[in-house]
C-alpha positions in Angstrom: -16.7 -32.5 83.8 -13.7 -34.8 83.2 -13.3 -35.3 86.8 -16.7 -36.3 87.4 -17.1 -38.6 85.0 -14.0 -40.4 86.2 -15.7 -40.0 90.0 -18.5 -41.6 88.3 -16.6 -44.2 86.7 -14.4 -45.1 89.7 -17.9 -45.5 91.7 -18.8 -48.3 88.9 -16.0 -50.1 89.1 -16.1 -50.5 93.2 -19.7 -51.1 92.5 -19.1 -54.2 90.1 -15.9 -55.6 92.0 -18.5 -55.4 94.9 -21.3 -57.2 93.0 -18.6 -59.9 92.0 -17.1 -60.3 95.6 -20.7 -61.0 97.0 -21.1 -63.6 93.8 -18.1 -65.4 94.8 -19.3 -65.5 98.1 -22.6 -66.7 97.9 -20.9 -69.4 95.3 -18.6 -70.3 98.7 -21.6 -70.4 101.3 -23.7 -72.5 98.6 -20.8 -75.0 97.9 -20.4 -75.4 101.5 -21.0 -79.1 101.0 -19.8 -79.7 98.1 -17.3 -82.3 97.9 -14.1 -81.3 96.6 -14.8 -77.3 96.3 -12.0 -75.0 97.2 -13.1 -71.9 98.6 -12.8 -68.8 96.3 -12.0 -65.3 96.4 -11.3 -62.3 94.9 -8.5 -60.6 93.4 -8.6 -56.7 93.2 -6.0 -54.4 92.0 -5.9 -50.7 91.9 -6.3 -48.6 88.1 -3.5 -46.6 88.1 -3.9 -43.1 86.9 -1.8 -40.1 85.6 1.2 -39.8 87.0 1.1 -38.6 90.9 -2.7 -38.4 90.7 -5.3 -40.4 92.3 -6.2 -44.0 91.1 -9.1 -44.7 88.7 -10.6 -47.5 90.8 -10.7 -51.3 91.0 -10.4 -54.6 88.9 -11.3 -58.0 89.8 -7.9 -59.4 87.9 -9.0 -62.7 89.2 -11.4 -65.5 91.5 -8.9 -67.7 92.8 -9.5 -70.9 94.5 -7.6 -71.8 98.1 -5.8 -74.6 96.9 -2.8 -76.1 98.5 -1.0 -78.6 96.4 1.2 -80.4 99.6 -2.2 -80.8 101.4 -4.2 -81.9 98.8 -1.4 -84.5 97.6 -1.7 -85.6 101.5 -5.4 -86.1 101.9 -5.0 -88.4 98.3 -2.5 -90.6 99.0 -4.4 -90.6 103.0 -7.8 -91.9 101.0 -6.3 -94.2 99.1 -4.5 -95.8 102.6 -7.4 -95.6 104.7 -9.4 -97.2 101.6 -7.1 -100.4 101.3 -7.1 -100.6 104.7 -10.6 -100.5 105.0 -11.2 -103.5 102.5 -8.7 -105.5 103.8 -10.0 -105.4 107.5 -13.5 -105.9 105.7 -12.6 -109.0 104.2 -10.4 -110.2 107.2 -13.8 -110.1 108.9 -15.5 -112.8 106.6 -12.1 -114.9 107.3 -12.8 -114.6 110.9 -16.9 -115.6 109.9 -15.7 -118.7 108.7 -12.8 -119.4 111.7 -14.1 -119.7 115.0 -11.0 -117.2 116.2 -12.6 -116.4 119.2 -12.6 -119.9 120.6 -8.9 -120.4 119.3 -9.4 -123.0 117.0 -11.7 -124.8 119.4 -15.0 -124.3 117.4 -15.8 -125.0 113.6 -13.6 -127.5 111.8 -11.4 -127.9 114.9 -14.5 -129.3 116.9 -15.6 -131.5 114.1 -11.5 -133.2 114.1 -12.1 -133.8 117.8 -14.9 -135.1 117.7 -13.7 -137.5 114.6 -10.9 -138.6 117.3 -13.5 -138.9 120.4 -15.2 -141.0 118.0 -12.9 -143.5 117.5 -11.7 -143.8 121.0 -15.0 -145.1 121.5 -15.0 -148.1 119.2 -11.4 -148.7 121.0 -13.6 -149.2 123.8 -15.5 -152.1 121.8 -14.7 -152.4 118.8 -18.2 -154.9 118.3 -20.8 -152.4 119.0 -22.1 -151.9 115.6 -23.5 -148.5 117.3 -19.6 -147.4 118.2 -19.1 -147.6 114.7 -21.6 -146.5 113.1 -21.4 -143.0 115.4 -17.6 -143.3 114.1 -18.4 -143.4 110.5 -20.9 -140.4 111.4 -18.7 -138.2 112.3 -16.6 -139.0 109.8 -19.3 -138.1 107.3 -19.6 -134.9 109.4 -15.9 -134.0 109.3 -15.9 -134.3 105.2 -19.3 -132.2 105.2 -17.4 -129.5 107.8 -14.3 -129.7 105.0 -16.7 -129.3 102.3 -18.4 -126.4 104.0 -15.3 -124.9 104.8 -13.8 -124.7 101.3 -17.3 -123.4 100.0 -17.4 -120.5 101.7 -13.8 -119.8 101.3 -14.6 -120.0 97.5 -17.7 -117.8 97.7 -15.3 -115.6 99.9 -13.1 -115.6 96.1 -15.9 -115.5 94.1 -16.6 -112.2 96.2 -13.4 -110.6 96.1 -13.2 -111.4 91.9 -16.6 -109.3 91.6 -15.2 -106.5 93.8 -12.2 -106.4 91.6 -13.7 -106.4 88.5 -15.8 -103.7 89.9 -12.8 -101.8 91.5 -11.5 -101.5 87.6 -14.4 -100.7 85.8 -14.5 -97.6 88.4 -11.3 -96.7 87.5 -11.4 -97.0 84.0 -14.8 -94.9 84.0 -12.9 -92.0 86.6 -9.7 -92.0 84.2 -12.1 -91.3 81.7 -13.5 -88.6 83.3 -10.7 -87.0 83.9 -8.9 -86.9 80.7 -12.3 -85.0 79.8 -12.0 -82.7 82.0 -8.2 -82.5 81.6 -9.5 -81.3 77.7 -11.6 -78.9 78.8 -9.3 -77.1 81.6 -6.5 -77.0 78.7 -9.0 -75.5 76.2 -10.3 -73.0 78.7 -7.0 -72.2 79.6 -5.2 -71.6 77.0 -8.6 -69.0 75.5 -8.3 -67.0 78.5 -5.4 -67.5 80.4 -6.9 -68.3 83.4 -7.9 -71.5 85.5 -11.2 -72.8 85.2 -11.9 -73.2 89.3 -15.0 -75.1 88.9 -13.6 -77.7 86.5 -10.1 -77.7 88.5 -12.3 -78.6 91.6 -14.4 -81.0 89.9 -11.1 -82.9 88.4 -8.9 -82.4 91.6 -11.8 -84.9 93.3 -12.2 -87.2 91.1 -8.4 -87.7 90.8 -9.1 -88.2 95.0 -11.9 -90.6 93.7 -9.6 -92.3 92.0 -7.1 -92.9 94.9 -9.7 -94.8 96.7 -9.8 -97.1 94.0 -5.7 -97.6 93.5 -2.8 -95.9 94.9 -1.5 -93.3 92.3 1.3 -90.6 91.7 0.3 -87.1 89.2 2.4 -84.9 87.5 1.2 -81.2 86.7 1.2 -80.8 82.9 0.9 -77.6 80.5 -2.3 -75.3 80.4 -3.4 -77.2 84.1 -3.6 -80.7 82.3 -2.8 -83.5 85.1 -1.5 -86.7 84.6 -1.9 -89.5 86.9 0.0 -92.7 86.5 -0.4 -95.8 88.7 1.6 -96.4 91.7 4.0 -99.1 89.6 4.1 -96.3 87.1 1.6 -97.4 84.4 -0.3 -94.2 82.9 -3.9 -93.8 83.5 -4.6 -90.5 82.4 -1.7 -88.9 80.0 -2.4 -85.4 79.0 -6.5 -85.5 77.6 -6.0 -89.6 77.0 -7.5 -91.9 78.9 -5.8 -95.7 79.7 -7.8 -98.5 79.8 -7.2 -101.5 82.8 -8.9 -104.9 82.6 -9.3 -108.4 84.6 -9.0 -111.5 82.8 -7.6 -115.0 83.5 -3.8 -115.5 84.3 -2.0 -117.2 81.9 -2.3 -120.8 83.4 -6.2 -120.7 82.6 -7.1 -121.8 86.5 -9.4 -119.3 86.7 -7.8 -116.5 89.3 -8.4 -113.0 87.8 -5.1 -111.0 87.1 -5.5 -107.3 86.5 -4.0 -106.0 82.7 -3.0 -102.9 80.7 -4.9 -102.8 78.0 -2.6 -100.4 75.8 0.2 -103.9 76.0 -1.4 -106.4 77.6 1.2 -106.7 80.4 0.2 -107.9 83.3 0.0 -105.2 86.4 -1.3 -106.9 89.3 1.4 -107.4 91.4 2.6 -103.8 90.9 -0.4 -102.5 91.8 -1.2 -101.3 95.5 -3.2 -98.8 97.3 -7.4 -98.5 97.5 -9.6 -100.8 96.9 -7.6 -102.3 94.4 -4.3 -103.0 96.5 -6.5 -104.2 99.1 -8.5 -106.9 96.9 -5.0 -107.7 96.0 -3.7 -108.4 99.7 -6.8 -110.2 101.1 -6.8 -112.6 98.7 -3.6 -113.4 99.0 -4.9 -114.2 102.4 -7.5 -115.9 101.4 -5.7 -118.2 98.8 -3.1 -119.0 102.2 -6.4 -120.0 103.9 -7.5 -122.4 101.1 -4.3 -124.1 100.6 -4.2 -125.0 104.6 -7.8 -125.9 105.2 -7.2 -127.8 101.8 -3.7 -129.5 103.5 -5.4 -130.3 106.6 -8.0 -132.3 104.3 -5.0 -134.1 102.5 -2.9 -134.7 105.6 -6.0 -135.9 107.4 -6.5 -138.2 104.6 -3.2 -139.9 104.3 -2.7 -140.6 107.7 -6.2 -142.3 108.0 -6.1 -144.3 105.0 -2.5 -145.2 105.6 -4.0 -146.4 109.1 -6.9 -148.1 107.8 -5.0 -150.0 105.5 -2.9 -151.4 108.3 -5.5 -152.9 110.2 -8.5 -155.8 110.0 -11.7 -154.5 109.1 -14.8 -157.1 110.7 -14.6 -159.1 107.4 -11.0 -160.0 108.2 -10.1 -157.7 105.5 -7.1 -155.0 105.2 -9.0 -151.7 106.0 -9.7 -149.7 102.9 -9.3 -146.3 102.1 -11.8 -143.8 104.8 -11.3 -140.2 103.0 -11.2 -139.5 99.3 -9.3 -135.8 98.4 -8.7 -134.3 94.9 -5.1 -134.1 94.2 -2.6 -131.6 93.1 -3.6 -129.4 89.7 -0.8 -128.7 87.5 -1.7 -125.6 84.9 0.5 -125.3 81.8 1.4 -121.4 80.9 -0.8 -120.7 77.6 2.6 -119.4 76.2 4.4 -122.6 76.7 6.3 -124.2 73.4 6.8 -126.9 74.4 4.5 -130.7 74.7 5.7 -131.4 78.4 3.2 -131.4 81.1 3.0 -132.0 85.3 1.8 -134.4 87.4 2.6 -133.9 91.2 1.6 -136.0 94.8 1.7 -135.2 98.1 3.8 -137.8 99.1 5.1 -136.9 102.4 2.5 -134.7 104.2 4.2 -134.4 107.3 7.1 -133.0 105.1 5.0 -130.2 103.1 3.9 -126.8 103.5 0.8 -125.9 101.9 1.3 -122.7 99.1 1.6 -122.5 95.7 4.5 -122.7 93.1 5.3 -122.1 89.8 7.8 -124.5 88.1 9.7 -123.1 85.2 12.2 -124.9 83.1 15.3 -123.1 82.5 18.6 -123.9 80.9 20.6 -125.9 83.9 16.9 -127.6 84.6 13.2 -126.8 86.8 13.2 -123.9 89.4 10.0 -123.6 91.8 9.4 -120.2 93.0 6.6 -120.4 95.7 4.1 -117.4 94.9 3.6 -116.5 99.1 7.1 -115.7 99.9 8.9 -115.6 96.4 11.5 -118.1 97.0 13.9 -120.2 94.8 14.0 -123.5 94.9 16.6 -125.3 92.0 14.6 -129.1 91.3 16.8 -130.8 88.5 16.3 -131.8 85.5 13.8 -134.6 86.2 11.7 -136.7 85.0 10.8 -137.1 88.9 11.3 -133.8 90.9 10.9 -133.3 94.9 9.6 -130.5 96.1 8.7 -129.9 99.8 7.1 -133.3 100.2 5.4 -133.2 96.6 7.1 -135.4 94.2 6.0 -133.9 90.4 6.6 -135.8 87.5 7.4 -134.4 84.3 6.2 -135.8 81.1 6.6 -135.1 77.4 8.8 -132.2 76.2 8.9 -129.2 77.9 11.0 -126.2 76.2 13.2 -123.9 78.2 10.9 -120.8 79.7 8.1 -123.1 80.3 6.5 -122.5 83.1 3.4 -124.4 85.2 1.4 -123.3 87.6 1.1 -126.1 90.7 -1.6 -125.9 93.1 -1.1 -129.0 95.7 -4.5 -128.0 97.8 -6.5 -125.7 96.5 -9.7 -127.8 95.7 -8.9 -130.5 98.3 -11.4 -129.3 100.9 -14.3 -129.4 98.7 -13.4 -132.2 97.2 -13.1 -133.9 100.8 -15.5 -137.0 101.4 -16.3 -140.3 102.8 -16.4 -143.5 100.5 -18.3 -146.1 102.5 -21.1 -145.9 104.7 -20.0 -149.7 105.9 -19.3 -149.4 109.6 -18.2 -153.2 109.0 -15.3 -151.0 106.7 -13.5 -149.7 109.8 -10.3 -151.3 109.9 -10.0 -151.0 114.3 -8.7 -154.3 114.8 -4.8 -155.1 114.9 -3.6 -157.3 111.9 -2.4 -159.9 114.4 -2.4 -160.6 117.8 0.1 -163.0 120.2 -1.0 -166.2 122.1 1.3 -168.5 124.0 1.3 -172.1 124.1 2.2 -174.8 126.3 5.6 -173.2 127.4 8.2 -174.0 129.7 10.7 -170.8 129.5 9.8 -167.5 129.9 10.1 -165.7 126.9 6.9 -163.2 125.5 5.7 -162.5 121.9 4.2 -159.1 121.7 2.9 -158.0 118.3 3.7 -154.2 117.7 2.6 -151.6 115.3 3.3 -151.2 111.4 7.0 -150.0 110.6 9.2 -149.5 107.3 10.9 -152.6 106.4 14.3 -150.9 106.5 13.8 -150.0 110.2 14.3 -153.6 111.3 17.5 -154.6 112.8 19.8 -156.8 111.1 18.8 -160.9 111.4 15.0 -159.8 111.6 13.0 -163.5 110.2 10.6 -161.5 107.2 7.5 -163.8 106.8 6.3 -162.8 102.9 3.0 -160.9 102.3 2.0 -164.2 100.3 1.3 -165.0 104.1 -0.2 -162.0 105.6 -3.8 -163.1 107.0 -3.1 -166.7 107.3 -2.6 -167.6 111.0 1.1 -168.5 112.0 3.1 -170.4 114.8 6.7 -169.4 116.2 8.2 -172.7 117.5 11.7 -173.0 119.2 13.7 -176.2 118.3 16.2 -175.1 120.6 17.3 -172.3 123.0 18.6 -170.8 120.8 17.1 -171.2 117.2 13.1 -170.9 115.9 11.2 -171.7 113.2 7.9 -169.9 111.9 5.5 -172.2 110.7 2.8 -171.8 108.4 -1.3 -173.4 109.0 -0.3 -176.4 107.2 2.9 -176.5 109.2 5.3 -176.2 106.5 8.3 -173.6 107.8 8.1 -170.4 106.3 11.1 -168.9 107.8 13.6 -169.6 110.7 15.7 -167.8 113.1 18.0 -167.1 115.8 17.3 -166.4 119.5 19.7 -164.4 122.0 18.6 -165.0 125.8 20.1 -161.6 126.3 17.8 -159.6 123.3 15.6 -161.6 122.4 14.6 -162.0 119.0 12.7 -160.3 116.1 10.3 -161.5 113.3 8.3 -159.2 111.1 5.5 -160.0 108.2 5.1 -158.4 105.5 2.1 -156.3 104.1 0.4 -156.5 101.2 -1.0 -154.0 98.7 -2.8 -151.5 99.8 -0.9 -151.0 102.6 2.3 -148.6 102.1 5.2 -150.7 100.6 7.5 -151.9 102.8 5.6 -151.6 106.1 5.8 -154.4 107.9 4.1 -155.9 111.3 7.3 -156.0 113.5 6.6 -159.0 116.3 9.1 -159.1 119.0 10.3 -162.1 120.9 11.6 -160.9 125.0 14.8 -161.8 126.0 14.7 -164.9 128.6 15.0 -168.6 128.5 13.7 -170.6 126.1 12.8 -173.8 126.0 12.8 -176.5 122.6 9.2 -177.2 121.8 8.2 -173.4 123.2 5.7 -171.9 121.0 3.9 -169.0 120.2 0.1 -168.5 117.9 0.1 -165.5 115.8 -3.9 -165.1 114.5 -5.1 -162.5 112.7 -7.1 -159.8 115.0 -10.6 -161.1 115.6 -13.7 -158.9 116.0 -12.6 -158.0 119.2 -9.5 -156.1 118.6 -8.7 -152.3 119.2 -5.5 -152.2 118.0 -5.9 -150.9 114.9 -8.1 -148.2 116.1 -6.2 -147.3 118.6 -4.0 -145.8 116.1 -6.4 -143.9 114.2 -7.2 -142.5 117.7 -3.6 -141.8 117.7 -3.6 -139.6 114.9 -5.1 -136.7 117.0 -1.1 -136.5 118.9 0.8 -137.2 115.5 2.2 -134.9 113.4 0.3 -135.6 109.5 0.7 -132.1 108.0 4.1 -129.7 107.8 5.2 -131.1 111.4 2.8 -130.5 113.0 -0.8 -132.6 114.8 -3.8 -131.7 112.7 -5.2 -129.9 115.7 -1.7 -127.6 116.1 -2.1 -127.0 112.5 -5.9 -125.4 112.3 -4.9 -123.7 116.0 -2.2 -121.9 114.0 -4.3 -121.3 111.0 -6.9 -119.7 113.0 -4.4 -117.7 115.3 -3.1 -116.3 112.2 -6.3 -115.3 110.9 -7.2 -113.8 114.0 -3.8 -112.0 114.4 -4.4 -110.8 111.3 -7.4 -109.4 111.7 -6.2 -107.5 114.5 -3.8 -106.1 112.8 -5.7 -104.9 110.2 -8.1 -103.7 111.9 -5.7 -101.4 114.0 -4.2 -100.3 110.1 -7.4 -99.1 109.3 -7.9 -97.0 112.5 -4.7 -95.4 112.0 -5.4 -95.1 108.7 -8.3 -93.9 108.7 -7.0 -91.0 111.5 -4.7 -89.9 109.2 -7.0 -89.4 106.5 -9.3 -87.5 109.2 -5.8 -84.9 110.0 -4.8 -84.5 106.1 -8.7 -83.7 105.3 -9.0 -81.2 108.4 -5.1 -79.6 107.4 -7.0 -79.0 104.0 -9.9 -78.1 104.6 -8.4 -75.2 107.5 -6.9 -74.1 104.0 -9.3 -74.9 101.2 -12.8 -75.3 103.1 -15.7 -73.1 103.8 -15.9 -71.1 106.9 -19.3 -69.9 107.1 -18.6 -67.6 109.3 -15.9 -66.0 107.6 -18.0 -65.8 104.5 -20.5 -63.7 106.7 -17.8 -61.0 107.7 -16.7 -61.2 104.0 -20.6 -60.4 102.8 -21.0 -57.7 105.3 -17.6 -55.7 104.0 -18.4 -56.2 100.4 -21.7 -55.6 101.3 -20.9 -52.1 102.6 -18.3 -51.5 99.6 -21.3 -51.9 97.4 -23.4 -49.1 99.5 -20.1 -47.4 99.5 -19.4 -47.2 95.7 -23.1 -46.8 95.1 -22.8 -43.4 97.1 -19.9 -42.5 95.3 -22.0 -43.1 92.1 -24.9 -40.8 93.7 -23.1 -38.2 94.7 -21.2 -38.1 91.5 -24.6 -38.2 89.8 -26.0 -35.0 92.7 -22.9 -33.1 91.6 -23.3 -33.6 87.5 -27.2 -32.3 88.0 -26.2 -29.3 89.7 -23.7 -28.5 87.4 -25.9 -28.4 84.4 -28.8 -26.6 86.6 -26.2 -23.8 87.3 -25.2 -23.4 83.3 
């Protein structure tokens, strides 16, 4: 009886690791789409019995899931690549929304500075047609509103970015959570049976992929199957069955850009931070902040150089031309940990010197230090009170304490600040402050009037006329061959000379406020003969001068902004957006094909082969019949045992 009751017994056992085979497989064929499932199978061993005898049957020792650490690791550092790559191409689309790249800088804000330029070579054409300049002041008007339009979407395009990050964090927060749960329950069920909790291993193994997509991170295997996952700079997220908290809030300069903390210290993580959707927030904004700053130093360099213009010319009131263009200035933001009282005030004083960007000034021992945030570099100012800084000139007031720091944005707000101020045509300064006439003269010597230049350009023995002058009209008259006077209306000499027959001679008058100080309106006398009692008329421009206009015109082939002619600068601008966009969108295809490899490595390992299931249902199928027979005949044999008693 003994050995059919172990027959009987052996039967069960190939019976119930039968039945639990065929569970595991339907589990497998009904989790074939299930994210993150492992495939599982089962574990048999053989029950030994007595010594040189056969065995007693089967046991299911365990269900273990086909998991493969090295692939698994791949396909989550993959995600969270493919997903910053994904965001950034994503955002460098809406950059390429708002910049004509396809046209090359010929569309969009580019167009509307051409046709600001076309414009004004028109009144050149005739400076009286009140039509030439009201069409001028038009496009003017439509210039600022392109600026304005420009720098609105680019802040929407922020705005954006600052609710995808803020929603980027709460994600993580709420998957970190999740996982130090489920990091609890793995240990708990561990640690009571001994054995790994697949279906909680699978469901924290994808989150923890989850969680990639939103920042790049690094794990470490703990006790009793507890993970930890820390971020890629090496702040924790999940430690053990503790969740970390992140959060956004406003840097410490208070101008409103979002900076990314952690919580347990408050320090500040987001330049450590990279990876997912996270790192790539991070890196298109720092795009989009490059973006700002230009548009926003085209609308300053733009400015200057027409205003400067203007207010070197005769408006149609006889007038120095006022300013064309308003633009908000450079924003200085004091840290909130400052000690000190001191504060910043900065200009763009040479535009064709600076390079739009962002600094921060701090004040150490041996004086100020400017680190711009693009690139990083160190630039050593001084002590002050007046500091130069690639054509910004800052100005420190008040006392500021050693580790102070400021934040200086030179151009961030210009473009939307950009506008008009007057909707005068009779404003536009086109004609030239003076122009030449000859008189009744026997040599043959010419006056030519030229364009505004720096007093301390003029050569040695140049006649200055005062700016108490400037407007009134003038007379050069020779009292010798070699000697001049300048005469005022009244006739009353105003300043004299001397005359070379072989150089000539040079006299310049001086401009008054607003025009820049020191410029001057150089007036050149040819080298020849001359003649006493020659003379020359200098008269203000009339109605009918383009000289002044001209220059604006001009502007189009100067170089107003970091060396460069507006038009170079947005060409560039827009090249790099469009280069950039290329490049990411090629990042993200690669990317995104080596997330496809590392998930089909894994999933040739981990996945669900339906077919394979099938084979695997038909054997355990038939090892079920099997050990059911084994159980029958067993039973056949016991029956006709006790019928034969």
């Amino acid at each position: 009886m003994t050995g059919l009751t172990q027959l009987l017994e052996i039967g069960l056992t190939g019976l119930s690791a039968a039945t639990e085979a065929i569970q595991t497989v339907s589990d497998n064929t009904a989790n074939v789409n299930t994210p993150g499932y492992n495939v599982e199978s089962v574990n048999q061993t053989e029950l030994p019995g007595a010594a040189g005898g056969p065995g007693l049957g089967t046991n299911v020792t365990s269900i273990q899931r086909a998991f493969d650490q090295f692939a698994y690791q791949e396909v989550v550092q993959a995600s969270s690549a493919n997903q910053a790559a994904q965001t950034v191409q994503t955002n460098t689309q809406t950059l390429a929304a708002i910049f004509p790249v396809a046209s090359g800088g010929t569309g969009g804000l580019g167009a509307a500075l051409n046709s600001f330029f076309a414009a004004a070579n028109q009144v050149a054409q005739d400076p009286t047609s009140t039509s030439n300049r009201a069409a001028f002041l038009g496009e003017a008007q439509s210039l600022a509103s392109t600026f304005r339009s420009v720098g609105g979407q680019l802040a929407a395009a922020s705005t954006s970015l600052d609710g995808q990050l803020a929603s980027a964090v709460q994600q993580i927060n709420t998957l970190a959570q999740q996982i130090a749960t489920l990091n609890q329950q793995i240990a708990g069920q561990t640690a009571a049976s001994g054995g790994a909790p697949n279906s909680l291993l699978d469901q924290r193994d994808e989150l923890v992929r989850e969680l990639s997509e939103q920042v790049g991170i690094t794990t470490i295997q703990g006790a009793n199957g507890v993970l930890d996952v820390y971020t890629a700079g090496g702040a924790a997220l999940v430690n053990g069955t503790s969740a970390y908290q992140l959060a956004v809030s406003s840097d410490s300069y208070g101008d409103g850009e979002p900076t990314v903390t952690y919580t347990p210290n408050g320090q500040d993580l987001t330049n450590s931070l990279t990876g997912g959707q996270l790192g790539g927030i991070l890196s298109s904004r720092s795009q989009l902040v490059s973006a700002q700053d230009t548009v926003g130093g085209l609308a300053v360099g733009l400015t200057s150089a027409v205003n400067q213009q203007q207010s070197l010319g005769l408006d149609l009131n006889g007038k120095l031309g006022g300013p064309l263009f308003s633009v908000a200035g450079p924003t200085a933001y004091a840290s909130q940990s400052n000690t000190g009282s001191g504060a910043l005030t900065a200009t763009i004083s040479n535009p064709v010197g600076f390079t739009p960007g962002d600094f921060i000034l701090t004040k150490t021992s041996s004086g100020f230090q400017a680190t711009d945030i693009a690139t990083g570099q160190v630039t050593t100012l001084g002590n002050g009170p007046t500091l130069n800084l690639d054509g910004l000139t800052i100005t420190v007031s008040g006392t500021v304490a050693t580790g102070d720091s400021f934040k200086l944005e030179p151009t961030a707000a210009a473009a939307q600040s950009f506008a008009t101020t007057t909707s005068d045509p009779s404003a536009i300064a086109a004609a030239s402050p003076y122009v030449a006439t000859a008189g009744n003269n026997l040599g043959n010597i010419q006056a030519t009037v030229g364009s505004a230049v720096s007093g301390a350009t003029l050569p040695p023995g140049t006649a200055v006329i005062p700016a108490a002058n400037f407007g009134q009209p003038i007379s050069i008259k020779f009292t010798s061959s070699s000697t001049f006077q300048v005469l005022s209306s009244g006739n009353s000499v105003i300043a004299s000379g001397s005359y070379s027959a072989t150089s000539g001679a040079e006299i310049a008058i001086a401009y008054p406020s607003p025009a820049p100080a020191g410029d001057v309106v150089p007036i050149s006398l040819s080298a020849g003969t001359a003649v006493a009692g020659d003379s020359f008329g200098i008269t203000p421009g009339g109605t009918g001068s383009s000289g002044n206009i001209v220059g604006i015109a001009g502007l189009a082939n100067q170089n107003v902004l970091s060396g460069q002619t507006l038009g170079s600068a947005y060409a560039a601008l827009v090249t790099n957006v469009g280069s950039r966009g290329q490049e990411a969108k090629v990042t993200a295809q690669a990317a995104q094909a080596v997330l496809t490899q590392a998930q089909n490595t894994q999933q040739s390992i981990s996945g669900v082969n339906l077919d394979e299931e099938a084979a695997h249902l038909v054997a355990y199928q038939q090892a079920y019949q099997a050990a059911a027979k084994v159980i029958a005949t067993a039973q056949t044999l016991f029956d006709s045992l006790l019928n034969a008693v």
